[in-house]
Biopython code that builds the backbone (N, CA, C, O; Angstrom):
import numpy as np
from Bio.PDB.StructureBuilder import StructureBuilder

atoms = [
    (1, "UNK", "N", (-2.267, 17.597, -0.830)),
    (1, "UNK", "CA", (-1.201, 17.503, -1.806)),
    (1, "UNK", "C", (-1.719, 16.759, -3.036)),
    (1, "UNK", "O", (-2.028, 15.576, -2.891)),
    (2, "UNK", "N", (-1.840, 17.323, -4.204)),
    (2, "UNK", "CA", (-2.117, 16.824, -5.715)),
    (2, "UNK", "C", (-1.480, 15.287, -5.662)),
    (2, "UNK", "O", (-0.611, 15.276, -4.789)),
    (3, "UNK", "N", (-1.562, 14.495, -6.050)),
    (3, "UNK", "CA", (-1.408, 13.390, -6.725)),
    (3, "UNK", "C", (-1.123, 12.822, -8.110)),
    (3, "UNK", "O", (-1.980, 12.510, -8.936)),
    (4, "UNK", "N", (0.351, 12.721, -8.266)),
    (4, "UNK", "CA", (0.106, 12.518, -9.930)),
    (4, "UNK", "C", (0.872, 10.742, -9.840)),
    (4, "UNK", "O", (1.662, 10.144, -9.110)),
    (5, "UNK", "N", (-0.118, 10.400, -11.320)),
    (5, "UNK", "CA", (0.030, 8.621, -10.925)),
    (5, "UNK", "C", (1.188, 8.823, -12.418)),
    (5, "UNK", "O", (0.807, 9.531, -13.350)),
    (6, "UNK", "N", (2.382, 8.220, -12.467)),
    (6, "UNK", "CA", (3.824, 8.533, -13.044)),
    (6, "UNK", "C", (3.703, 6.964, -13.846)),
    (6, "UNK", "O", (3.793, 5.981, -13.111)),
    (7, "UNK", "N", (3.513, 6.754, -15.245)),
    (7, "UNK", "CA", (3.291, 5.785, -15.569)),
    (7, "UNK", "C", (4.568, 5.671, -16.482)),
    (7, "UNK", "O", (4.464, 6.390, -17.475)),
    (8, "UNK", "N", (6.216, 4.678, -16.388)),
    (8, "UNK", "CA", (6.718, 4.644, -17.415)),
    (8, "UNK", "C", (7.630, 3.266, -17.207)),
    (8, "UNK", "O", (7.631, 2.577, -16.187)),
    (9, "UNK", "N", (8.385, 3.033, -18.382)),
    (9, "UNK", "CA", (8.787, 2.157, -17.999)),
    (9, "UNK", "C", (10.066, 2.324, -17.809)),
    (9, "UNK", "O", (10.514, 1.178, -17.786)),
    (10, "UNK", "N", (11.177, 3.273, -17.615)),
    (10, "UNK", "CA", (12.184, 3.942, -18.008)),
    (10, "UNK", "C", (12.676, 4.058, -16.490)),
    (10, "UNK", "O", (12.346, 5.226, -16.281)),
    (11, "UNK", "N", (13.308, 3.571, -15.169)),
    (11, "UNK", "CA", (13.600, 3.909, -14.175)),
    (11, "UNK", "C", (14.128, 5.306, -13.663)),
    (11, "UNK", "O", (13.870, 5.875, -12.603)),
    (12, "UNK", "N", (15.117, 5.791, -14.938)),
    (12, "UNK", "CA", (15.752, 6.941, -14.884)),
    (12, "UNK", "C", (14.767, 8.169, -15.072)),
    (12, "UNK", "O", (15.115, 9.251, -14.598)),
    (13, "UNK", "N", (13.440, 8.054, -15.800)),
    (13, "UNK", "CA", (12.418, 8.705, -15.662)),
    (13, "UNK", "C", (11.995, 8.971, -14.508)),
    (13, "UNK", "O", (12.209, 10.002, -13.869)),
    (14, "UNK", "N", (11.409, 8.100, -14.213)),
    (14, "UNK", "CA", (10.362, 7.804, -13.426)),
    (14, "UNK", "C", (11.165, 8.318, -12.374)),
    (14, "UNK", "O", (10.662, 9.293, -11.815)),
    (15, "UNK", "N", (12.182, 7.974, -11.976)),
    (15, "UNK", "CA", (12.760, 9.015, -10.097)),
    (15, "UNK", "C", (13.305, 10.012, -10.563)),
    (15, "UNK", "O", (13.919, 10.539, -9.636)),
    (16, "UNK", "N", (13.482, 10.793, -11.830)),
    (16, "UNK", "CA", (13.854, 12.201, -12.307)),
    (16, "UNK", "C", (12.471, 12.756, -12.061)),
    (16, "UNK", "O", (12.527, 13.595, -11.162)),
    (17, "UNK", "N", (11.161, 12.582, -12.569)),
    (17, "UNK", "CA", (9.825, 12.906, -12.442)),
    (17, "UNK", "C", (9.218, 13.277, -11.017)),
    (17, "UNK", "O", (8.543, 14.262, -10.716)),
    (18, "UNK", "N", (9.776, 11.893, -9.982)),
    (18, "UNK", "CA", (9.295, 11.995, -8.758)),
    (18, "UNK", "C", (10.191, 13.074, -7.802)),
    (18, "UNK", "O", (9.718, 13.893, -7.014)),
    (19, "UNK", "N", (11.457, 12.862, -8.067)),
    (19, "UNK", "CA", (12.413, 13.862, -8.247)),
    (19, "UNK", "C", (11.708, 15.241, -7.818)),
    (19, "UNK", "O", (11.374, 15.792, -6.769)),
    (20, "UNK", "N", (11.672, 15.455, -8.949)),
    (20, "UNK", "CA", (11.477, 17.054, -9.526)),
    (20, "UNK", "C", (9.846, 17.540, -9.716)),
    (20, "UNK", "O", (9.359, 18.652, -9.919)),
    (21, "UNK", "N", (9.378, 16.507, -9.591)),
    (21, "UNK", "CA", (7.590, 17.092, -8.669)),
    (21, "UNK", "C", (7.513, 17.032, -7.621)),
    (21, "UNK", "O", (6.791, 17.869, -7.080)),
    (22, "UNK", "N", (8.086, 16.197, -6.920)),
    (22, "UNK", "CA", (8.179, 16.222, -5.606)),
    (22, "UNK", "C", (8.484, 17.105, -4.841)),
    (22, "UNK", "O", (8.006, 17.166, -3.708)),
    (23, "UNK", "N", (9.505, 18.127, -5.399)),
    (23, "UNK", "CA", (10.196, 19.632, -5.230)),
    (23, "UNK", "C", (9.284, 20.463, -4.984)),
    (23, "UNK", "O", (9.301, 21.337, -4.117)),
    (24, "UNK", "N", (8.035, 20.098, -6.118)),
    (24, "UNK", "CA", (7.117, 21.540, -6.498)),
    (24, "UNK", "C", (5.882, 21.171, -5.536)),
    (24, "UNK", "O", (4.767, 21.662, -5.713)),
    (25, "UNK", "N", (6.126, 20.417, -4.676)),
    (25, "UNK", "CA", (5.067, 19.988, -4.079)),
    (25, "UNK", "C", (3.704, 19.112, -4.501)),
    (25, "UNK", "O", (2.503, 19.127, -4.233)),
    (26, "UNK", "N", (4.690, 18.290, -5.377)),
    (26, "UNK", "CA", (2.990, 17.402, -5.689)),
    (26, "UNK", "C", (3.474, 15.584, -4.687)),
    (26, "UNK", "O", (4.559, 15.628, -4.106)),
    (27, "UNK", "N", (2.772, 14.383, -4.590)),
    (27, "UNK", "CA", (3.089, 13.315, -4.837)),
    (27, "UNK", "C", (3.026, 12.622, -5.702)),
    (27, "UNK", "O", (1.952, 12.184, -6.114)),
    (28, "UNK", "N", (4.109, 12.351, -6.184)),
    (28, "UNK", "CA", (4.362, 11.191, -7.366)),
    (28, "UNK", "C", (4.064, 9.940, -7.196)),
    (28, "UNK", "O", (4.568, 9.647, -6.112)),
    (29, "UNK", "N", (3.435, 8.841, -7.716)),
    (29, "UNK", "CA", (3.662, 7.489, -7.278)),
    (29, "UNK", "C", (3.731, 7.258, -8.540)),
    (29, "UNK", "O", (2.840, 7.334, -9.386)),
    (30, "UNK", "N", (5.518, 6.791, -8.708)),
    (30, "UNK", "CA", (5.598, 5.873, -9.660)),
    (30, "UNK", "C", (5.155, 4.387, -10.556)),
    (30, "UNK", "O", (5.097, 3.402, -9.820)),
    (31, "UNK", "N", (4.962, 4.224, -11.470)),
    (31, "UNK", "CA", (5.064, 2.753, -11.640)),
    (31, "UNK", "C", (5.537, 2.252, -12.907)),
    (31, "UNK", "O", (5.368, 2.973, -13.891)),
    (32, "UNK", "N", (5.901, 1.532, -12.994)),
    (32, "UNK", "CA", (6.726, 0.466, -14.195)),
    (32, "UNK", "C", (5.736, 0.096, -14.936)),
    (32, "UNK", "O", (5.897, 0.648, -16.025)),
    (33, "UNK", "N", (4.710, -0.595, -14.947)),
    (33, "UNK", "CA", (3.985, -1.483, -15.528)),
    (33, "UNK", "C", (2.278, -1.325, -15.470)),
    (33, "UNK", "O", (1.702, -0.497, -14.764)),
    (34, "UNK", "N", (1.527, -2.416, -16.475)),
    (34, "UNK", "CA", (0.391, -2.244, -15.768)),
    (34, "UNK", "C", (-0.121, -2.582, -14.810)),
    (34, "UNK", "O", (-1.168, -2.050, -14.441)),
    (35, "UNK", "N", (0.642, -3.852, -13.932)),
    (35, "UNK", "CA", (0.034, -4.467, -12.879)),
    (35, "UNK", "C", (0.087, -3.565, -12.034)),
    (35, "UNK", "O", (-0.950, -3.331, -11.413)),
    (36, "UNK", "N", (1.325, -2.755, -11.733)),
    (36, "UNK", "CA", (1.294, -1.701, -10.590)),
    (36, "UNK", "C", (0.473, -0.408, -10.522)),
    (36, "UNK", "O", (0.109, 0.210, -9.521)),
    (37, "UNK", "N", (0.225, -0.088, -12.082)),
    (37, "UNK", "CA", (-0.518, 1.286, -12.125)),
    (37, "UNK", "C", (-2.005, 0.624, -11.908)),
    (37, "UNK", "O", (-2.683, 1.538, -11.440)),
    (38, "UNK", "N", (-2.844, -0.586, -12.040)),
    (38, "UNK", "CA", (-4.065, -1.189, -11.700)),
    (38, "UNK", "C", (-4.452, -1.423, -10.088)),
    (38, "UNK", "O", (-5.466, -1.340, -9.396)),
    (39, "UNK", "N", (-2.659, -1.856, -9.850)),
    (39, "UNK", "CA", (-3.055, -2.021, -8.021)),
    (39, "UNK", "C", (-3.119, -0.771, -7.434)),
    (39, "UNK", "O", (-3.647, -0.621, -6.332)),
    (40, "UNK", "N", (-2.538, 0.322, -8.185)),
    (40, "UNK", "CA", (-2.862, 1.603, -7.551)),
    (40, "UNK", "C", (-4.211, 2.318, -7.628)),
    (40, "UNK", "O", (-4.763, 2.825, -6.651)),
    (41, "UNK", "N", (-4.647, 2.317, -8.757)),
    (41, "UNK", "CA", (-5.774, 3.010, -9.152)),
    (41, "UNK", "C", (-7.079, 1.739, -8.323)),
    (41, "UNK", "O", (-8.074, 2.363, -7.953)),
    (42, "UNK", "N", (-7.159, 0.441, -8.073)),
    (42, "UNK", "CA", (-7.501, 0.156, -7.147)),
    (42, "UNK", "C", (-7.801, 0.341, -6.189)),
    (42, "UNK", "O", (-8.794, -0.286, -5.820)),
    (43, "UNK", "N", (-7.226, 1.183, -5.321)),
    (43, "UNK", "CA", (-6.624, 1.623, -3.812)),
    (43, "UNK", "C", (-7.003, 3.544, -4.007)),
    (43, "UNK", "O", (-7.610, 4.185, -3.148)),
    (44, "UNK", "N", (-6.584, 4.008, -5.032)),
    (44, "UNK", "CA", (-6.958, 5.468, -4.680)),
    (44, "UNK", "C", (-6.864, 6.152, -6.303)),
    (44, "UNK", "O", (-6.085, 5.540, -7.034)),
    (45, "UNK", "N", (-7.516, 7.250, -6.882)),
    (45, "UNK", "CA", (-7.402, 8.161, -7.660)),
    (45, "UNK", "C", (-6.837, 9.183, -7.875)),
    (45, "UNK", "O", (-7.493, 10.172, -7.550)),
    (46, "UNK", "N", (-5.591, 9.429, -8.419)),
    (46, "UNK", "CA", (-4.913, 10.353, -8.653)),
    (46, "UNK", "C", (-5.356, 11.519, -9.873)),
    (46, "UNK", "O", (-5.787, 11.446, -11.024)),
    (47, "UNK", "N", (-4.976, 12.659, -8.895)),
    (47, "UNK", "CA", (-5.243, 14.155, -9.410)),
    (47, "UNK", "C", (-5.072, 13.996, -11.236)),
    (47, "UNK", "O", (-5.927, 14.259, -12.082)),
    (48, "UNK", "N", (-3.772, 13.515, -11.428)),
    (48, "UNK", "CA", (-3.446, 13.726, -13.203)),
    (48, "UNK", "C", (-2.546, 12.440, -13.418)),
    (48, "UNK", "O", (-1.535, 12.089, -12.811)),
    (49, "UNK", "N", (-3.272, 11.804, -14.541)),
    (49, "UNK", "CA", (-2.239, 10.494, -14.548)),
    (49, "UNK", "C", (-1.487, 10.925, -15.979)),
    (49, "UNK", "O", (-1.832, 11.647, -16.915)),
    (50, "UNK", "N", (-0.371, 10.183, -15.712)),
    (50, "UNK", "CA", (0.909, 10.673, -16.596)),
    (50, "UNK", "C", (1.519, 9.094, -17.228)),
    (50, "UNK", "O", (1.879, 8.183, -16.482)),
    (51, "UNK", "N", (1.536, 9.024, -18.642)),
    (51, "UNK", "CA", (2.057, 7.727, -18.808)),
    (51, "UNK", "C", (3.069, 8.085, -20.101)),
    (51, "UNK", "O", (2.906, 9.239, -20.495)),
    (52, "UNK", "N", (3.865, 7.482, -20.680)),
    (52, "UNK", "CA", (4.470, 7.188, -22.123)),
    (52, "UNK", "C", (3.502, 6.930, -23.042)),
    (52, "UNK", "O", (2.564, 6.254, -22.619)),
    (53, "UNK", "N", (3.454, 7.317, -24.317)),
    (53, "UNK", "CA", (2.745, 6.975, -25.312)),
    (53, "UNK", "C", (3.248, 5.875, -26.244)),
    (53, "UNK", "O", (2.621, 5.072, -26.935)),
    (54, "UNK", "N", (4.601, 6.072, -26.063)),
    (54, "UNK", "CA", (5.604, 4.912, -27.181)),
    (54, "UNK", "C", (5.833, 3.875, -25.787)),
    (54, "UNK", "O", (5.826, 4.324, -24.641)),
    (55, "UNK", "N", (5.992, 2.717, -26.051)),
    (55, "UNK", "CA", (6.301, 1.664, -25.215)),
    (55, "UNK", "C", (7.119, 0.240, -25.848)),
    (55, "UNK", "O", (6.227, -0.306, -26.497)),
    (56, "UNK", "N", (7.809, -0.231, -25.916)),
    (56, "UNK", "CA", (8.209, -1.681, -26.642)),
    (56, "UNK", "C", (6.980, -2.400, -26.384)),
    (56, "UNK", "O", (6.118, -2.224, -25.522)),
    (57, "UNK", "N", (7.107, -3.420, -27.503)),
    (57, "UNK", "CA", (6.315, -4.352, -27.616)),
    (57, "UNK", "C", (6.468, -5.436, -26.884)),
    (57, "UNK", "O", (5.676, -6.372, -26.994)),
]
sb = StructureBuilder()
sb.init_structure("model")
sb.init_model(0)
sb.init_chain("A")
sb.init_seg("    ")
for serial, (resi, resn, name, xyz) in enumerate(atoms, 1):
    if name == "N":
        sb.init_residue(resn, " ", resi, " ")
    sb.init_atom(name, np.array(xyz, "f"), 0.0, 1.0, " ", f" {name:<3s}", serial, name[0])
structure = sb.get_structure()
């Protein structure tokens, strides 16, 4: 199963995304922030990473 690493900071995103890839058969692993998307990519490499380009300061 593909792997996509779900980078945003938006909650309502992020489980609409996991949501609705999850459907099409991929795994999503969400995350909020950078600490979580670092402890992930730590631990394993995902197929296509996906983040926001605009972010607050």
């Amino acid at each position: 199963m593909p792997v996509i690493l779900f980078v945003d900071d938006n909650k309502n995103v992020r489980e609409f995304c996991q949501r609705e890839l999850g459907r099409e058969g991929y795994r999503v692993v969400p995350c909020e922030d950078g600490y979580k998307t670092l402890h992930f990519l730590n631990q394993e490499t995902p197929d296509l990473p996906s983040w926001t380009c605009i972010c607050p300061a």
